[in-house]
DRENDO-1510 file (C-alpha; in Angstrom, 1 decimal, always signed):
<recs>
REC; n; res; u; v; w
REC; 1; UNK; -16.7; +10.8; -28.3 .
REC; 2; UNK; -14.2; +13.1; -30.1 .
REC; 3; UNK; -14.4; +15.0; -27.0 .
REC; 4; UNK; -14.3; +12.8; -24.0 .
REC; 5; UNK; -10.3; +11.8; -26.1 .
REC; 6; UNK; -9.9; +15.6; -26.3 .
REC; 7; UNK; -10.2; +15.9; -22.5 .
REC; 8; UNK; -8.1; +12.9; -22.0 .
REC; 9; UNK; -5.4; +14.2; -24.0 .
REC; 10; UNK; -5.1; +17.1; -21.9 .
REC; 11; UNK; -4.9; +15.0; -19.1 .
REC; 12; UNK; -2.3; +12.9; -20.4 .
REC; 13; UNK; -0.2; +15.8; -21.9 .
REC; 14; UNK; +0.0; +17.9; -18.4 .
REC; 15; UNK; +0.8; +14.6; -17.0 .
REC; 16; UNK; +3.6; +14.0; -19.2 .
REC; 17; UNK; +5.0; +17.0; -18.6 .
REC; 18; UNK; +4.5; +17.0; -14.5 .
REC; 19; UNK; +7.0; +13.5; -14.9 .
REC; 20; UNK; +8.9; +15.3; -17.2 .
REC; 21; UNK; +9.7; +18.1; -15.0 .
REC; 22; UNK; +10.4; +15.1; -12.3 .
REC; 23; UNK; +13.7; +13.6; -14.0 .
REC; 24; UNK; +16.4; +14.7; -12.4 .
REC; 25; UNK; +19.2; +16.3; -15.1 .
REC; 26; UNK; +21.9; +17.9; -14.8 .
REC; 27; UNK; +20.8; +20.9; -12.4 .
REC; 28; UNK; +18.6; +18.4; -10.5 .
REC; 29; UNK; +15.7; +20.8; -12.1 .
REC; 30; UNK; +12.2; +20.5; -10.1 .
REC; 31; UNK; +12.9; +16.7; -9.2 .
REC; 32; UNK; +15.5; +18.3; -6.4 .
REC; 33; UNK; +12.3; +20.0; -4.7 .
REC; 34; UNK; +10.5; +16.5; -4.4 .
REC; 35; UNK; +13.4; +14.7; -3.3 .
REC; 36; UNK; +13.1; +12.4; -6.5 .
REC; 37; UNK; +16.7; +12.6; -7.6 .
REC; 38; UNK; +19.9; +13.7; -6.7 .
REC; 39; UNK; +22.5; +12.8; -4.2 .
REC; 40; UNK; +22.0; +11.2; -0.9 .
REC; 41; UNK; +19.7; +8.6; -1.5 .
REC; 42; UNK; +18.4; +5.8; +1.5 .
REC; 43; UNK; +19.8; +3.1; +2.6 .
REC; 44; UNK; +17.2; +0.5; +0.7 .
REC; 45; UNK; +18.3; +1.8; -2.6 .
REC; 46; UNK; +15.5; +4.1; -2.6 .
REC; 47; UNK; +17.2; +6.7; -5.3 .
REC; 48; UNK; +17.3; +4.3; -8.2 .
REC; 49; UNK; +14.3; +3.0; -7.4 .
REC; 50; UNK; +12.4; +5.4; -7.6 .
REC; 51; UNK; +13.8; +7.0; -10.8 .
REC; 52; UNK; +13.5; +3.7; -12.2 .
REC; 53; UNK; +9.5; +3.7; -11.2 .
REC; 54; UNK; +9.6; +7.3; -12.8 .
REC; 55; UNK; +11.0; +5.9; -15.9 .
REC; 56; UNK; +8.3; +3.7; -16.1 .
REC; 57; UNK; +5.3; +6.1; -15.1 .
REC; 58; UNK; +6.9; +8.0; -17.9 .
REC; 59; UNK; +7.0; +5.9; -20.7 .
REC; 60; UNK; +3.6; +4.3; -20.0 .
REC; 61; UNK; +1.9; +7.9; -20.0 .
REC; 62; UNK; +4.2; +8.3; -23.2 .
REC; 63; UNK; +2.9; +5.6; -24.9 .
REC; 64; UNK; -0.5; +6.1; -23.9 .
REC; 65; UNK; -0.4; +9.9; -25.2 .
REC; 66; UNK; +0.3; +8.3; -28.1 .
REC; 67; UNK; -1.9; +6.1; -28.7 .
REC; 68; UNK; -4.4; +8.7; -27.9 .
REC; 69; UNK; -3.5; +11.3; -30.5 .
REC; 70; UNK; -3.5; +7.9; -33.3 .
REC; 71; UNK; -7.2; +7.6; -31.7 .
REC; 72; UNK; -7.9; +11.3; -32.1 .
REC; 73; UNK; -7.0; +11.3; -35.7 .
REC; 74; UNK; -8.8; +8.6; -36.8 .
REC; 75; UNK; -11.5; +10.0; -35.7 .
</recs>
């Protein structure tokens, strides 16, 4: 069991940092190459909306990382 958590963690943790790396900052970092962030967004509003559904994605992973490591250590 200790295991199958182990593996998740991983999973969760290069996760969290692939959405991370996604946020655009101030350089516009790796979300620029995705077209995540940035200037010129569409005409449906499709720029804050999707940074807002990356700010979601990335809290839930957060939280769930979290939760996780709690899980691992009372193990």
């Amino acid at each position: 069991m200790y295991t199958f958590f182990s593996v998740i963690q991983v999973i969760f943790a290069i996760v969290l940092i692939f959405l991370i790396l996604l946020h655009s900052g101030k350089d516009a970092g790796l979300s620029g190459a995705f077209g995540v962030g940035g200037a010129g967004g569409s005409g449906i509003g499709g720029g804050s909306m999707v940074e807002k559904n990356l700010d979601r994605a990335t809290v839930i992973v957060a939280v769930l990382f979290a939760l996780n490591t709690f899980l691992l250590l009372k193990i």
